[in-house]
Wavefront OBJ file of the C-alpha trace (Angstrom):
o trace
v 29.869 -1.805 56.000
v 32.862 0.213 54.367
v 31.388 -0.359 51.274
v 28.151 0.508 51.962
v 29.393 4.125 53.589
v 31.338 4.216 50.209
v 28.043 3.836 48.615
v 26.158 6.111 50.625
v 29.319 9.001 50.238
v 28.781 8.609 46.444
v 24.873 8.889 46.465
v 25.106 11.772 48.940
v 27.880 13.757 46.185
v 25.579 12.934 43.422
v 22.032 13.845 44.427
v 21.407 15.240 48.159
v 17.496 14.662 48.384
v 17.894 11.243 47.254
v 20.605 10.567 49.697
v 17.537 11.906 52.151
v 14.802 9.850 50.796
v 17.196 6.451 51.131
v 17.085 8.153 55.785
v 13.411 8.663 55.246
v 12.970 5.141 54.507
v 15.073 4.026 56.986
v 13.060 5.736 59.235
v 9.573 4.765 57.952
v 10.897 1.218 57.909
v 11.765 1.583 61.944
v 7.901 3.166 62.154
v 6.907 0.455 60.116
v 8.460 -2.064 62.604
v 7.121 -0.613 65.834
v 3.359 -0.505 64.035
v 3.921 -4.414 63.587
v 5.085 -4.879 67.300
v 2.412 -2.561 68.835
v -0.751 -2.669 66.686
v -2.706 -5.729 66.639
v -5.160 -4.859 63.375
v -4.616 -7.552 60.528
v -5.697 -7.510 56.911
v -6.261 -10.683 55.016
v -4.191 -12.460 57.508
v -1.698 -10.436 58.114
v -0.605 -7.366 60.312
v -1.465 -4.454 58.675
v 1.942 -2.957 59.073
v 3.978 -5.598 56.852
v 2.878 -4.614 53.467
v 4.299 -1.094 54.339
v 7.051 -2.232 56.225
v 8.357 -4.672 52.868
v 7.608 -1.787 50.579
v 9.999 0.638 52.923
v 13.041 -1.539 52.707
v 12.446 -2.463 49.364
v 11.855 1.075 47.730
v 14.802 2.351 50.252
v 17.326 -0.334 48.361
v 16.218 0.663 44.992
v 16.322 3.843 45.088
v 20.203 3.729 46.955
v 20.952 1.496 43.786
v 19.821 3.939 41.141
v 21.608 7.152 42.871
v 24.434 4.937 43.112
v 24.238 3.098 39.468
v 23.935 6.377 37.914
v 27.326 7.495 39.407
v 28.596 5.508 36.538
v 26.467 6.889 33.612
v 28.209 9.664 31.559
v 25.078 12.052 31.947
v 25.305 15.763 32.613
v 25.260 16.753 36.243
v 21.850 18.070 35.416
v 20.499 15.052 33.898
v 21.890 13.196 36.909
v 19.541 15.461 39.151
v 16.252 15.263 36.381
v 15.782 10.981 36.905
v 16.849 11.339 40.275
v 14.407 13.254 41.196
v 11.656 11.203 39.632
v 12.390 8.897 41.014
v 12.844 9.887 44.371
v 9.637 11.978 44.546
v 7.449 8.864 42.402
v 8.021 6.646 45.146
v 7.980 8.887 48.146
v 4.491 9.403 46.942
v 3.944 5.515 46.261
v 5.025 4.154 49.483
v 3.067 7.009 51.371
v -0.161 5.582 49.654
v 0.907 2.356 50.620
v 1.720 3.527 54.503
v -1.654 5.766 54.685
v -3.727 3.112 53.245
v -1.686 0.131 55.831
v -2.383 2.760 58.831
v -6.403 2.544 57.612
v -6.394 -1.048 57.637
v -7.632 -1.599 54.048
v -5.631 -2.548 51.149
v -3.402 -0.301 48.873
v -2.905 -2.370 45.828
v -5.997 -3.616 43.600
v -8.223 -1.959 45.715
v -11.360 -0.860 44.037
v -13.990 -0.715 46.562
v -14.613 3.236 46.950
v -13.995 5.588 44.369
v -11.327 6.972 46.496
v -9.470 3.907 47.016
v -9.454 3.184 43.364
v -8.163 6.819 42.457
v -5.211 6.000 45.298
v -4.596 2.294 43.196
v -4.536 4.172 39.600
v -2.124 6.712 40.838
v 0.064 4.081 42.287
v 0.428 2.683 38.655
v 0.781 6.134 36.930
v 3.847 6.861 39.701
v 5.329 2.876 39.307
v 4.806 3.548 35.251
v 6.890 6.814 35.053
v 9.834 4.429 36.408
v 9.162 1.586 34.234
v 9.820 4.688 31.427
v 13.181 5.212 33.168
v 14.079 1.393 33.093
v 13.589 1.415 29.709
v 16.048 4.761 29.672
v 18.884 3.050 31.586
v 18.646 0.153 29.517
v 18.896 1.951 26.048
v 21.768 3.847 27.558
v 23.849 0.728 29.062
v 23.724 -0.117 25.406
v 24.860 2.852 23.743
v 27.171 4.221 26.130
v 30.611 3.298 27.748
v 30.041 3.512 31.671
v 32.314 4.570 33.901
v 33.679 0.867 35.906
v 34.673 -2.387 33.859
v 33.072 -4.221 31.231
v 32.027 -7.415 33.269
v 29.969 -4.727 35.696
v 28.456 -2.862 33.001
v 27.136 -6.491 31.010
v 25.730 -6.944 34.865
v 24.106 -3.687 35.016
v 22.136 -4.248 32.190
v 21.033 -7.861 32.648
v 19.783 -6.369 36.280
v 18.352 -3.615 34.031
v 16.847 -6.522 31.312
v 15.749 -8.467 34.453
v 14.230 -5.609 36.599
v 11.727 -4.553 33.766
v 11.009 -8.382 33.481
v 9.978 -8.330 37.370
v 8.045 -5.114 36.483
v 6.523 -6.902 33.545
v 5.377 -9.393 36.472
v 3.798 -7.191 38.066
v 1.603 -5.577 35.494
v 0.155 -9.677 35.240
v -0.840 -9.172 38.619
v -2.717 -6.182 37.939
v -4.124 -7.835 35.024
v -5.616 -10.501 37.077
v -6.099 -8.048 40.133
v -4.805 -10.356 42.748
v -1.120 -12.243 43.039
v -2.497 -15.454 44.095
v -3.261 -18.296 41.295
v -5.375 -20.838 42.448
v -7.281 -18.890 45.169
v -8.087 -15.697 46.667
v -5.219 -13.581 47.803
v -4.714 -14.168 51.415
v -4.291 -17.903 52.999
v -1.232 -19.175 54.886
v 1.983 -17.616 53.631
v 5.195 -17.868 54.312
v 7.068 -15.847 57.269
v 7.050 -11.471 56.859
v 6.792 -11.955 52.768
v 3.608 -14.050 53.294
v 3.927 -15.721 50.053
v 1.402 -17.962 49.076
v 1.764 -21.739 51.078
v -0.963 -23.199 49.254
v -1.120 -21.943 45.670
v 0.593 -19.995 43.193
v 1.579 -16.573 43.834
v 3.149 -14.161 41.589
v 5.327 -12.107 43.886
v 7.875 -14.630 44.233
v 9.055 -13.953 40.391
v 8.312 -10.124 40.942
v 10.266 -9.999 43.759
v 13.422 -11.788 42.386
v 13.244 -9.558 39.005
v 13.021 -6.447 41.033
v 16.155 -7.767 43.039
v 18.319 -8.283 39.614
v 19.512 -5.189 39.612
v 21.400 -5.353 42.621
v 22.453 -9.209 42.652
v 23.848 -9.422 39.408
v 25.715 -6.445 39.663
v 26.988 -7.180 42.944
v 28.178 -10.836 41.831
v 29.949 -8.972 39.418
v 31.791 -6.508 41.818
v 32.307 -9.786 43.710
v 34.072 -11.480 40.892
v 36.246 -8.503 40.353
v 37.529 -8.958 43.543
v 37.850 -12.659 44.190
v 39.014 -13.957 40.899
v 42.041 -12.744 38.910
v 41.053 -13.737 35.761
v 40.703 -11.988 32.253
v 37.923 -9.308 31.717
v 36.971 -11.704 28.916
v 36.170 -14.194 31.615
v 34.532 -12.350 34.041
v 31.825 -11.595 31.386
v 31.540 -14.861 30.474
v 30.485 -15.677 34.127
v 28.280 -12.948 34.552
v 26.549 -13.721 31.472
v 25.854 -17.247 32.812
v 24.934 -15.816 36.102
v 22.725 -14.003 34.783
v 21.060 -16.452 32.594
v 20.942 -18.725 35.310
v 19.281 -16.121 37.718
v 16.840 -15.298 34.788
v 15.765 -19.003 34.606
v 15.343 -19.166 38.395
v 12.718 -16.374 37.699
v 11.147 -17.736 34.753
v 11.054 -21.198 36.645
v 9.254 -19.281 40.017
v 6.452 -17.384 37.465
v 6.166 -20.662 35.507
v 4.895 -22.519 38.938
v 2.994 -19.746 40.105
v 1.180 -19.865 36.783
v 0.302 -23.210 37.239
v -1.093 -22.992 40.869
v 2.069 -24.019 42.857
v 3.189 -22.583 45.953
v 7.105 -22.136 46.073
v 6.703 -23.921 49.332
v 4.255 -25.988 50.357
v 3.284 -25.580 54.344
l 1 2 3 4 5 6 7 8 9 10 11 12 13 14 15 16 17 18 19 20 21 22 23 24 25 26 27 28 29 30 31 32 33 34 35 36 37 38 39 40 41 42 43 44 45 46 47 48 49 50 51 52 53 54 55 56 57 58 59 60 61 62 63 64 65 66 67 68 69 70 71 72 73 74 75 76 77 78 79 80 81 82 83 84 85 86 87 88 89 90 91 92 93 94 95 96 97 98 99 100 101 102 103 104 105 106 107 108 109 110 111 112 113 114 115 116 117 118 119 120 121 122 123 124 125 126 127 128 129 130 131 132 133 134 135 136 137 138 139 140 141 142 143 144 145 146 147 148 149 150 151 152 153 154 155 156 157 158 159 160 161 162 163 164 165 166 167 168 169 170 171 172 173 174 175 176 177 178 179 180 181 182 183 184 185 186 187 188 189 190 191 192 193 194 195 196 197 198 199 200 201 202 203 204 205 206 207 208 209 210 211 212 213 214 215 216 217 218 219 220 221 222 223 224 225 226 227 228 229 230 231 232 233 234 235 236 237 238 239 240 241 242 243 244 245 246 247 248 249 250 251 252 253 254 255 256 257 258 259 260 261 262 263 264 265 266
């Protein structure tokens, strides 16, 4: 918790509307919650309310992780404010789709079946592609430039960088084959609140661990530092194979979803 108020102090020095965008999802995630306790309407199986309520806590913990990550960048104060800002006001926009189009009871991702729905589905793309751009950004610039923490951390930023466009990568398959099922239709039993696919393949398993990178590698790094007194030299060694190993464990989930397997069977 005393990091995470650390965290939070840092984001809120750096960039004050993102440090409000990380309480507005915190609050849509609580609206989110009561929607699933108090309104009965299901989509394909499942409350309407989840798909907004995942896509609140995830957005809210990326976007905390890039106004914090950025702290460490040697960009101009202005700079600083410029990808903020996209970012911040790229999602806002994205997870209101996804909330407006939850509280409707139809679906907000590959759904084509009004003109108006489809126009909602390209924008979300346009708004998801504009910080696919800035992944690309940070990962040019974790290569080129000296951050401000220790070597070992910076090697993790970028393999969380590497592996986050990887997981966005993912997701652009899904797109491609307008569903994240393999095997069958989207919908079926799933597992509990992320509703993964029990019975065949499904996509969002990989894309969900390779958006997640960027915060687990990084954070086994910070771990490390602490923990361990061993040489820088080492402690990039060991983040290296963490992160190789963590890569695997995504190629391995999108290589079974590929072939029709459920990561668990029900």
């Amino acid at each position: 918790m005393k990091y995470l108020n650390q965290i939070l102090h840092e984001v809120k020095n750096t960039n004050i509307i993102l440090y409000w965008a990380v309480i507005i999802y915190l609050i849509t995630t609580v609206f989110c919650l009561m929607g699933v306790l108090i309104d009965d309407r299901t989509l394909m199986g499942v409350n309407v309310w989840i798909k907004p309520l995942k896509f609140s806590i995830s957005i809210g913990i990326y976007t905390l992780t890039v106004g914090y990550l950025i702290t460490f960048y040697p960009y101009s104060r202005r700079k600083k404010n410029i990808i903020s800002n996209l970012v911040v006001w790229t999602l806002l926009i994205e997870l209101a789709i996804i909330v407006y189009q939850g509280s409707r009871g139809v679906r907000s991702h590959y759904n084509e079946e009004t003109l108006f729905d489809g126009m909602l589905f390209l924008a979300m793309g346009l708004l998801i592609g504009i910080n696919i751009l800035l992944m690309i950004l940070f990962i040019i610039d974790t290569v080129r430039l000296k951050l401000n923490t220790t070597r070992s951390i910076q090697y993790a930023i970028l393999m969380g960088w590497l592996i986050v466009f990887f997981g966005s990568w993912i997701g652009g398959q899904m797109i491609s084959q307008m569903a994240h099922n393999v095997g069958t239709a989207d919908g079926g039993a799933g597992l509990p609140l992320v509703n993964w696919s029990a019975i065949s393949g499904d996509l969002r398993v990989a894309h969900f661990f390779g958006l997640h990178g960027i915060q687990i590698i990084p954070l086994f790094a910070l771990w490390l530092s602490k923990k361990w007194s061993v040489s820088n030299k080492k402690q990039i060694i060991l983040v290296l194979i963490f992160g190789l190993l963590y890569a695997g464990w995504i190629g391995f989930t999108f290589y079974q979803a590929k072939q029709g397997i459920p990561l668990l069977k029900l």
